[in-house]
C-alpha positions in Angstrom: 42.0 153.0 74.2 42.2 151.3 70.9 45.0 150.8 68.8 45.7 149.1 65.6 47.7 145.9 66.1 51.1 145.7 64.1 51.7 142.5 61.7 54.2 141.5 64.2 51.9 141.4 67.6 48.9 139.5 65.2 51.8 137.0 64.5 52.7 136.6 68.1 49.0 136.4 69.2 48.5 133.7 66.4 51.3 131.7 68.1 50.1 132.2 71.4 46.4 130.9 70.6 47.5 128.1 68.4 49.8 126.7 71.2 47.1 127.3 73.9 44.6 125.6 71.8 42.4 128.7 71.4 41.3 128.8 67.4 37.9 130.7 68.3 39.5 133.6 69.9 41.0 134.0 67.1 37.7 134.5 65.1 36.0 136.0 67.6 39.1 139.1 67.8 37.8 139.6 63.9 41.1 138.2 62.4 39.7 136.9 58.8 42.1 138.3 56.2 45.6 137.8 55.4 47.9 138.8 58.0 50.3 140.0 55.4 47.9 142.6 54.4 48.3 145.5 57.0 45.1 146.6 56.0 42.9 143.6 56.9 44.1 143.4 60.6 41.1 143.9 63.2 40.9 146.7 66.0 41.3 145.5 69.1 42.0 146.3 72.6 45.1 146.3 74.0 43.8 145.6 77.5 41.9 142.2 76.5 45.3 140.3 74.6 46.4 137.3 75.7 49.8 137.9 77.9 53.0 136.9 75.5 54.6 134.0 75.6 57.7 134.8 77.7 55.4 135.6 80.5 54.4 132.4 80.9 56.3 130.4 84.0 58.2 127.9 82.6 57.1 124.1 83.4 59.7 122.6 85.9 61.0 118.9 85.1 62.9 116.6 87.2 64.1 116.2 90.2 65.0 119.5 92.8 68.4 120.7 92.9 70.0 120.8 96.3 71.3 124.1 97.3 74.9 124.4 98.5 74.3 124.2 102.1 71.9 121.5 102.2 74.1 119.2 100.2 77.0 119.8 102.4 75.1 119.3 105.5 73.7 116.0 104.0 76.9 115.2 102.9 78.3 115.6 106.7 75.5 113.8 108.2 75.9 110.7 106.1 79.5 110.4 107.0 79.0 110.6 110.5 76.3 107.9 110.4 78.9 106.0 108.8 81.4 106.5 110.9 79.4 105.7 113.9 78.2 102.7 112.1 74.5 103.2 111.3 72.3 102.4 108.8 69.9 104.7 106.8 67.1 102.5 108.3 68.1 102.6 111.9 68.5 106.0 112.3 65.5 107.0 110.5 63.7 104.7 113.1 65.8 106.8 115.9 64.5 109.9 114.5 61.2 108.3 114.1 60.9 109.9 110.6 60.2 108.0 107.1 63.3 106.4 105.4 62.8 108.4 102.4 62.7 111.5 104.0 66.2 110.9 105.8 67.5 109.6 102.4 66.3 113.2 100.8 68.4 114.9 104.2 71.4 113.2 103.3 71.0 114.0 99.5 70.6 117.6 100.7 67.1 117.4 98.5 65.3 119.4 101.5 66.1 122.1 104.1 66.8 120.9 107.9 65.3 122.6 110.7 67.3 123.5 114.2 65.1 121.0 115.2 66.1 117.9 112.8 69.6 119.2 113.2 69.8 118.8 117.0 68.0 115.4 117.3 70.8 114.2 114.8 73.0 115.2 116.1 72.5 113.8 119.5 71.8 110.3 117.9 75.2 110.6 115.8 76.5 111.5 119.2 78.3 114.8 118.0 78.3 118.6 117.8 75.3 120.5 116.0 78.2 122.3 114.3 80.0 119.2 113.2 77.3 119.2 110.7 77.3 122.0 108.8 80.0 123.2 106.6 82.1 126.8 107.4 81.3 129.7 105.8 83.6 132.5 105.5 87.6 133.2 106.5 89.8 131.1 108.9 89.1 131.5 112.4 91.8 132.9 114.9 91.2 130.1 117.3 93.8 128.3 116.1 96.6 130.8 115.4 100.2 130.5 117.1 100.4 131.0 120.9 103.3 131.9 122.8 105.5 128.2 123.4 105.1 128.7 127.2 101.3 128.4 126.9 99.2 125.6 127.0 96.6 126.2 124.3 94.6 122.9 124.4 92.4 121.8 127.0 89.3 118.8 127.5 87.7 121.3 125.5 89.6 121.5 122.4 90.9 125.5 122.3 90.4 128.2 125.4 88.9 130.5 123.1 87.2 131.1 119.9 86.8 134.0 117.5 84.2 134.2 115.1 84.6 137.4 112.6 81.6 139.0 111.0 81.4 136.9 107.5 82.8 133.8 109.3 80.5 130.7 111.0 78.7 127.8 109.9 75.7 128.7 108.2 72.5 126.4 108.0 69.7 127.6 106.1 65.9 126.1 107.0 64.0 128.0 104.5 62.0 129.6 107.1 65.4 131.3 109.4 68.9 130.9 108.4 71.5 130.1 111.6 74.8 131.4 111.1 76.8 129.2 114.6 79.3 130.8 116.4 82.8 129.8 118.8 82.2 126.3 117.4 85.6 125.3 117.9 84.9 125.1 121.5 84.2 121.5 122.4 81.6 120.4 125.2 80.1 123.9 125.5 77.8 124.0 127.6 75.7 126.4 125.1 75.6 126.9 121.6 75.1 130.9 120.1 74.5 131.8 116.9 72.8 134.4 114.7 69.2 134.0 113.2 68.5 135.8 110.3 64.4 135.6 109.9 62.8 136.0 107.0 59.3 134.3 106.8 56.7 137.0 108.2 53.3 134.7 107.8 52.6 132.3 111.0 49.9 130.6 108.6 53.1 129.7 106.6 55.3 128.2 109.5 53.5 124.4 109.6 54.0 123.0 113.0 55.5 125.0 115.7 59.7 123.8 116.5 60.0 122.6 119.7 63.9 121.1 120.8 65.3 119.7 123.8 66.9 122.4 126.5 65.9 126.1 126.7 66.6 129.2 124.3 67.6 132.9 124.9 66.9 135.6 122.3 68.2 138.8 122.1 66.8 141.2 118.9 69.3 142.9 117.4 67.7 144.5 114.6 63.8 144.5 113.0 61.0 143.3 115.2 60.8 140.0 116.0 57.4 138.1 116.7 57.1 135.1 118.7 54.5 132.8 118.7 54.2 129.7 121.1 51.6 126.8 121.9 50.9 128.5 125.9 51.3 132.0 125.5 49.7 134.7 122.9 51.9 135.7 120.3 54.3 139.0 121.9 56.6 141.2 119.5 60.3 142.4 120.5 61.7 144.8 119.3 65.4 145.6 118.8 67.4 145.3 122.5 64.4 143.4 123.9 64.8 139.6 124.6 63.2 136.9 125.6 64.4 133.2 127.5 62.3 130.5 127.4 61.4 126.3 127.4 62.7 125.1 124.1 60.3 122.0 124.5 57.6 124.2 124.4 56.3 124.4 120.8 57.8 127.4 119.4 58.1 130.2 116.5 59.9 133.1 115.0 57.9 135.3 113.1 59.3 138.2 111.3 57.4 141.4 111.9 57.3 144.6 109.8 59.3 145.6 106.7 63.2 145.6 108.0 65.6 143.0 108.3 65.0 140.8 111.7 68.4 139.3 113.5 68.4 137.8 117.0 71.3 136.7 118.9 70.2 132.8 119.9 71.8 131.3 122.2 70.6 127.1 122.6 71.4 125.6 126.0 70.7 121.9 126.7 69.3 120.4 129.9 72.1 118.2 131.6 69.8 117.2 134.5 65.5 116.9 134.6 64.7 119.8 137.0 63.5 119.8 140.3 59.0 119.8 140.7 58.6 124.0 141.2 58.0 124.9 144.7 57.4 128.8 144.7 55.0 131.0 145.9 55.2 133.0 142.7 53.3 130.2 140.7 50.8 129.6 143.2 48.7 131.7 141.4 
């Protein structure tokens, strides 16, 4: 279909070329009279203009802004190191990562992985949870108790609640982990609730892999998992799945809905024993 350009689109298209450098379109779209004269202006198709100027992507400048949660979880992970008296330099060589890339942790300038997260935290010598900031309301862990009762124990409170909206919330970029019952010290497991969003393995990098084992139950979507022994397998909502967390790992989401799983991370206190059954004889 061809339309007759209005004196305001030639102007715009005239801006458009002479910022992209483009003089001869210009010629070559028969603009040669004034473009005052309504007249003069050319036929041309609306299909081959040049897209306007606010479609363009702005060019990004300096340096990327942390998000909320990465700059508190930087922020929490360079007082610790503090506080247990390392440098920047020696626990990047714990870690065995580069010193600028720690330095970019603590500035919350990139997104830490479960991974990351727990091999800090062991070296810092304190709870995954210690290192991420709360999200939500007050927890009822540590509401009133009856006088008679002895609420504290060697593992801080006997019980913790953890209300929908509540948790501490740590955001990867490719799952966010909302932890749960963190007031609980010395658990012997770790819960929370991963919400995943990235649904291309060719877009995970290199599979996770973590020290202990992991349980997953879905609790809504399809979740796909991928690993470096076994072929990929989807579960679906009220499946789950336990497995070697040392195996290299990933969570894939799978179709158009939402994908939560109840995670539950449980470290290894002791190597295990060689296997001696009959069912792996084979």
């Amino acid at each position: 279909m061809i339309e007759t350009l209005s004196h305001m689109e030639i102007k715009l298209e005239l801006v458009y070329m002479v910022k992209k450098g483009n003089f001869r379109d210009f010629a070559s779209a028969g603009f040669t009279g004034d473009a005052n004269d309504r007249e003069t202006l050319p036929q041309v198709e609306i299909s081959t203009m040049p897209k306007p100027l606010n479609d363009e992507q702005p060019k990004r400048s300096g340096k990327p802004k942390p998000t909320p949660s990465q700059a508190r979880i930087g922020r929490a992970i360079r007082h610790r190191r503090v506080e247990v008296g390392l440098s920047l330099a020696a626990l990047a060589k714990q870690l065995g990562v580069a010193l600028s890339t720690l330095s970019k942790l603590e500035n919350g300038l990139v997104a830490i992985t479960f991974e990351r997260l727990e091999a800090i935290s062991r070296f810092l010598q304190c709870e995954m949870a210690d290192l991420i900031s709360d999200e939500g309301g007050t927890s009822e862990t540590n509401r009133a108790a009856p006088a008679d009762i002895d609420v504290k124990s060697p593992f801080g409170n006997r019980r913790s609640i953890t209300r929908a909206g509540e948790g501490k919330v740590m955001d990867s970029g490719l799952y966010t982990l909302t932890f749960l019952s963190t007031e609980i010290l010395n658990r012997a497991c770790q819960p929370a609730i991963a919400e995943v969003s990235l649904d291309n393995i060719a877009e995970y990098g290199p599979f996770t892999r973590h020290a202990g084992e992991e349980f997953n139950f879905v609790i809504s979507g399809t979740l796909e998992f991928h690993s470096e022994v076994y072929a990929p397998v989807r579960l679906e909502k009220g499946d789950s799945i336990y497995f070697d967390a040392e195996m290299g790992h990933a969570h894939i989401k799978a179709g158009d809905q939402p994908c939560h799983v109840l995670a539950v991370f449980i470290p290894r206190s002791h190597q295990p024993p060689p296997v001696d059954d009959a069912r792996f004889e084979h």
